[in-house]
GUMIVO-409825 format. One record per residue (C-alpha): residue number from 1; x, y, z; residue in three letters. Coordinates in steps of 0.05 Angstrom, whole numbers. Example, Ala and Ser with C-alpha at 12.3 -4.5 7.8 and 13.67 -1.06 7.14 Angstrom:
# residues 2
> 1,246,-90,156,ALA
> 2,273,-21,143,SER
***
This chain:
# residues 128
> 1,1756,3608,530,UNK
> 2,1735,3673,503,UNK
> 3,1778,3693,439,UNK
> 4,1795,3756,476,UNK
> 5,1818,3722,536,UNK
> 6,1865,3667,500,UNK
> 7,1916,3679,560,UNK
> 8,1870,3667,614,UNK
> 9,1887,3609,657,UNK
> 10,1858,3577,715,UNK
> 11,1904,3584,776,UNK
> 12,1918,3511,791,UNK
> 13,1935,3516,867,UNK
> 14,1862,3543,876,UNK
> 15,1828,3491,830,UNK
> 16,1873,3426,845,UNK
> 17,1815,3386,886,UNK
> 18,1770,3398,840,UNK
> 19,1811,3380,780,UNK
> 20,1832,3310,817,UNK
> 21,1759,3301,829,UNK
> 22,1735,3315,755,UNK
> 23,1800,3273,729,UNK
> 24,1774,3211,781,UNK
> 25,1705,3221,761,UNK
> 26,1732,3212,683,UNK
> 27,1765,3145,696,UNK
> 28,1712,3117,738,UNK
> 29,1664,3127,690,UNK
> 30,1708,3109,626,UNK
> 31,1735,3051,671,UNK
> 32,1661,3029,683,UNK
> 33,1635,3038,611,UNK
> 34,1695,3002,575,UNK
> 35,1670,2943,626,UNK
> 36,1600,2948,596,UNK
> 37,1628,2948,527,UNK
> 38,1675,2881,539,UNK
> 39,1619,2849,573,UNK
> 40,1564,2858,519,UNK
> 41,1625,2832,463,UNK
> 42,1650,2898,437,UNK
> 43,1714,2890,402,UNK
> 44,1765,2917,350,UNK
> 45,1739,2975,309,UNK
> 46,1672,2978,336,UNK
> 47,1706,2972,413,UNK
> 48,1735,3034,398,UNK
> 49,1687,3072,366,UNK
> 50,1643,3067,422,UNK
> 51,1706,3095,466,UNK
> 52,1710,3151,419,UNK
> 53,1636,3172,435,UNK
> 54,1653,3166,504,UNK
> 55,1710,3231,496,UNK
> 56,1659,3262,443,UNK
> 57,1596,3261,495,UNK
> 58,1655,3285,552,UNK
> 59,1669,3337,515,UNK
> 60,1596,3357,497,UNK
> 61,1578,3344,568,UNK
> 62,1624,3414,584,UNK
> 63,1601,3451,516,UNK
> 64,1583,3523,540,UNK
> 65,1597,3589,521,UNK
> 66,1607,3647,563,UNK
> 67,1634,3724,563,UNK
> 68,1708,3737,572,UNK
> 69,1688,3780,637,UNK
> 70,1652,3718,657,UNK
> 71,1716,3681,644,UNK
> 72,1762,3735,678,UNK
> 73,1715,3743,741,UNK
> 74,1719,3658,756,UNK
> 75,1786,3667,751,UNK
> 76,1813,3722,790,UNK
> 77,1753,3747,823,UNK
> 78,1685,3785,825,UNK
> 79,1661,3832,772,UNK
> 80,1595,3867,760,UNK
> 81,1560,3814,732,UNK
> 82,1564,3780,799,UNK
> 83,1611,3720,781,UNK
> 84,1658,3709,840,UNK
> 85,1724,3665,838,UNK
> 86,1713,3596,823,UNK
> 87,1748,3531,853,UNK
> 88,1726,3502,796,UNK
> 89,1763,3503,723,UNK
> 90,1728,3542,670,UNK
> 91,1691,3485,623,UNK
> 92,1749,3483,564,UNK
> 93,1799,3462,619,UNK
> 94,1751,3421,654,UNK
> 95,1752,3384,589,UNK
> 96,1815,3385,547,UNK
> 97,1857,3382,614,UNK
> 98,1813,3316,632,UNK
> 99,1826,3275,564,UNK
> 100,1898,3310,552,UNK
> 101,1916,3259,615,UNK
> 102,1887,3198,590,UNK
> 103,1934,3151,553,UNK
> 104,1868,3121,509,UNK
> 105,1858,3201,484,UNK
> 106,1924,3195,450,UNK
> 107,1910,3125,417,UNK
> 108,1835,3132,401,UNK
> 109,1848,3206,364,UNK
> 110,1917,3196,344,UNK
> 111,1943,3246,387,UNK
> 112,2017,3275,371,UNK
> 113,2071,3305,386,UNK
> 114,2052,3365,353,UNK
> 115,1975,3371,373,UNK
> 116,1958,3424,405,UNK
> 117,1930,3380,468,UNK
> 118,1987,3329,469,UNK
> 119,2025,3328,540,UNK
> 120,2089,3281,545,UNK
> 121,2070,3208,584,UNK
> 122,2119,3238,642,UNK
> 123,2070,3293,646,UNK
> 124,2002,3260,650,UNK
> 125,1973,3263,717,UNK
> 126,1971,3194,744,UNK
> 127,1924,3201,809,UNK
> 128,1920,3121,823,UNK
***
């Protein structure tokens, strides 16, 4: 999020379907490569090292950077720069709101109370 935006937030009503599909999309694929990594005999540190690069490259995989109007227009609407409303969350909450419901995020980075990303197990989205 732009610096001069730091209050901008999606609108979640608008963006639900989309977040569900990028949160099912997350544990498919995490699901999936944690398979790959039992089955060719990772384990213990190494096991989850390789889960860590899984978050790092998710997280890379949304890097961007774009203009706080940019920002502003996806969310609420059309400005002169031709960006129109967006069903989609802006990249830093297609990411951090992704991981923030994953119970391995919290294990793998030592996640706690106090972090800035840490949302209470009751809270975690839980879509199957």
């Amino acid at each position: 999020m732009p610096e001069e935006k730091p209050g901008l937030r999606n609108d979640g009503r608008y963006t639900a379907a989309e977040n569900i599909a990028d949160l099912g999309g997350f544990l498919i694929a995490y699901d999936m490569y944690t398979q790959y990594l039992n089955n060719a005999g990772f384990f213990g540190e190494q096991f989850d090292l390789q889960r860590k690069r899984f978050y790092e490259a998710y997280g890379w995989l949304w890097h961007s950077k774009y203009s706080a109007a940019y920002a502003e227009a996806r969310t609420n609407g059309i400005n002169d720069e031709g960006a129109m409303k967006d069903e989609h969350s802006l990249p830093r909450e297609r990411t951090n709101g992704i991981v923030a419901n994953t119970d391995d995020w919290y294990k793998l980075f030592n996640i706690k109370e106090s972090d800035k990303l840490y949302r209470k197990t009751e809270d975690r989205i839980r879509i199957w």
